[in-house]
C-alpha positions in Angstrom: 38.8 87.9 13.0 41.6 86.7 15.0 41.8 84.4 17.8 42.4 87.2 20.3 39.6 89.2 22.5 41.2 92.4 21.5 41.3 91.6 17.5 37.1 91.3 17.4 35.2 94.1 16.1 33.4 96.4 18.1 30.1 95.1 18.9 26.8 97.3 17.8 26.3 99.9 19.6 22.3 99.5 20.0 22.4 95.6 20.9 20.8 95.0 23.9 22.6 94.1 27.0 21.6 90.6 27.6 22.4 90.1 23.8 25.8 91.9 23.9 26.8 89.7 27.2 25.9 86.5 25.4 28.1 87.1 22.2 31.0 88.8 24.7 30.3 84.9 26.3 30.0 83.3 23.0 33.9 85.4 21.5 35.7 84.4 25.1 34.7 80.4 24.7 35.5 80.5 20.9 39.2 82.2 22.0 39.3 79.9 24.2 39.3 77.2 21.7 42.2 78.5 19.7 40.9 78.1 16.7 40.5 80.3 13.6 36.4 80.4 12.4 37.4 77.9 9.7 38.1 75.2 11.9 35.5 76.1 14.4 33.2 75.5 11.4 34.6 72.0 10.2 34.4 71.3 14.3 31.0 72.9 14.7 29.8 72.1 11.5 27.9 75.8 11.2 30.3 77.6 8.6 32.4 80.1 9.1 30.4 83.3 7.7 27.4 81.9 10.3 30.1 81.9 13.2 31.1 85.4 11.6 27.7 86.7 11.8 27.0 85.1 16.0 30.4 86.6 17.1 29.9 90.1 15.9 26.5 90.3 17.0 24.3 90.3 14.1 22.5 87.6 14.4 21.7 85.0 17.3 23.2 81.7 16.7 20.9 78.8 16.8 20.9 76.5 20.3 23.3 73.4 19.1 25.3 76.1 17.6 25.9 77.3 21.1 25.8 73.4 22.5 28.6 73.0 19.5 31.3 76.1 20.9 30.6 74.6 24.3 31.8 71.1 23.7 34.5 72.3 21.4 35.8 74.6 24.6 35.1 71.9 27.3 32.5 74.7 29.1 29.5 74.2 30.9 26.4 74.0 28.0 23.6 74.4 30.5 25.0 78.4 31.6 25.4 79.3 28.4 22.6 77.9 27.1 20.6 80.1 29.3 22.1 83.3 28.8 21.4 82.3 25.2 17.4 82.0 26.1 17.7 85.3 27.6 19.6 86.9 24.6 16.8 84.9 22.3 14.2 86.4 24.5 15.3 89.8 24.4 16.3 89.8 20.8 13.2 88.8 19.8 11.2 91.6 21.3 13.6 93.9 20.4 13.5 92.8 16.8 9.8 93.3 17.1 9.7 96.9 18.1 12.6 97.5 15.7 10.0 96.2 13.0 6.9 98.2 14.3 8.6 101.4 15.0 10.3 101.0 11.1 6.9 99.7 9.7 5.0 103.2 12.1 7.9 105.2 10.2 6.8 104.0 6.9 3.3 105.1 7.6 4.1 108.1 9.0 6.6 109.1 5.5 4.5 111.1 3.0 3.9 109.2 -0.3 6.1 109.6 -3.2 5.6 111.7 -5.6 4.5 110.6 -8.7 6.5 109.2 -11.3 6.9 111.6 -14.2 6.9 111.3 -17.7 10.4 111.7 -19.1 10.8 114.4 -21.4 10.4 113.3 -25.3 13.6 113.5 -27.3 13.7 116.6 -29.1 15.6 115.1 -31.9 12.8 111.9 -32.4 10.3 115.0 -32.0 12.1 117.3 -34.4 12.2 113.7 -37.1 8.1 113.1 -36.5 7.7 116.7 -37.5 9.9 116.8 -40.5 8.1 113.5 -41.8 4.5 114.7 -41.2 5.7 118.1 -42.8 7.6 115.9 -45.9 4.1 113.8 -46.3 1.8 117.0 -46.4 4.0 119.2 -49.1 4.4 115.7 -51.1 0.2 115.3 -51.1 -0.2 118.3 -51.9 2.4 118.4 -54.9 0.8 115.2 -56.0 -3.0 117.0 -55.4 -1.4 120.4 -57.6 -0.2 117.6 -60.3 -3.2 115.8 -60.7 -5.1 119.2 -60.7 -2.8 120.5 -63.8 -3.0 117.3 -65.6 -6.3 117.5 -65.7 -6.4 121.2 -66.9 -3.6 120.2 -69.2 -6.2 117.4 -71.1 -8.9 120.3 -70.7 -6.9 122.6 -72.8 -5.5 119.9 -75.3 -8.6 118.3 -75.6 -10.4 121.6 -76.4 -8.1 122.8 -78.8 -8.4 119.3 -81.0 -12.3 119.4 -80.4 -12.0 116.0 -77.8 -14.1 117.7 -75.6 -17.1 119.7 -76.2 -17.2 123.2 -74.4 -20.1 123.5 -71.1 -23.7 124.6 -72.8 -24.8 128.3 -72.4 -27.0 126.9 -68.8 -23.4 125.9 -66.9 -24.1 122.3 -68.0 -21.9 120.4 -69.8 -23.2 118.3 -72.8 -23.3 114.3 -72.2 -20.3 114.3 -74.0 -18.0 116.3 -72.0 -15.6 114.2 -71.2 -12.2 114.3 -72.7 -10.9 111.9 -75.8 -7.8 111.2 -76.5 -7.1 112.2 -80.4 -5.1 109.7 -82.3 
């Protein structure tokens, strides 16, 4: 930002005329002045971003702002203080169909598509499946060695006469259960 009118920034291009005339107004008096937008803000006491932001035309600078530049550059308050009404005027509605034509927009967009999952990890997948498989063949091991003991004490039993065979009917004695032999 220099101090010269042909060192400011382009203004943009769909500000509306009364606004663009006001900040072309508001860059001459602050050239005028000669000073850089740091010590137009200690004069003006608005900071220098703010003054930034009034000069290149995005936003409009607040009324003793404008009163501020104009005492600080000897000009006439009252004319520019009403092209600043104007500009506010005209900002304002402008501002307003910007918002209703953005907010129409958004109603007229279709909706988003839904989020979707994210695909599992085919490595934490391929880990849950080799646990599960791990806990199955080691139940049924365990099942298989439970099942041999016990055929194991069948036979030993039997063969030391622990255990008395089943009856002739299918049906084991009362005593048919195994003892140990000492």
């Amino acid at each position: 930002m220099g101090t010269r009118a042909d060192t400011w920034q382009p203004l943009p291009g769909e500000l509306p005329p009364e606004v663009r005339h006001h900040v072309e107004q508001l860059r001459r008096l602050k050239d005028r002045t000669g000073l850089s937008l740091v010590a137009l803000g200690t004069r003006t006491a608005y900071s220098k971003s703010s003054w930034q932001r009034y000069l290149n035309g995005l936003q409009l600078p607040p009324r003793e702002a404008v009163l501020a530049l104009c005492r600080v550059a000897g000009a006439d308050g009252a004319r520019v203080v009403a092209g600043w009404e104007l500009a506010g005027r005209v900002w304002a509605r402008a501002s307003t169909e910007a918002r209703t034509s953005t907010e129409a927009r958004a109603a007229e967009a279709p909706a988003p598509a839904p989020a979707r999952r994210p695909a599992p990890n085919w490595r934490l997948v391929a880990c849950f499946a080799f646990a599960v498989i791990a806990l199955l063949l080691g139940g049924l091991l365990w099942v298989v060695a439970q099942v041999a003991a016990g055929v194991c004490c069948s036979r030993r039993a039997l063969s030391r006469g622990g255990c008395t065979r089943p009856s002739s009917s299918g049906r084991r004695s009362s005593r048919s259960t195994c003892r140990r032999a000492a």
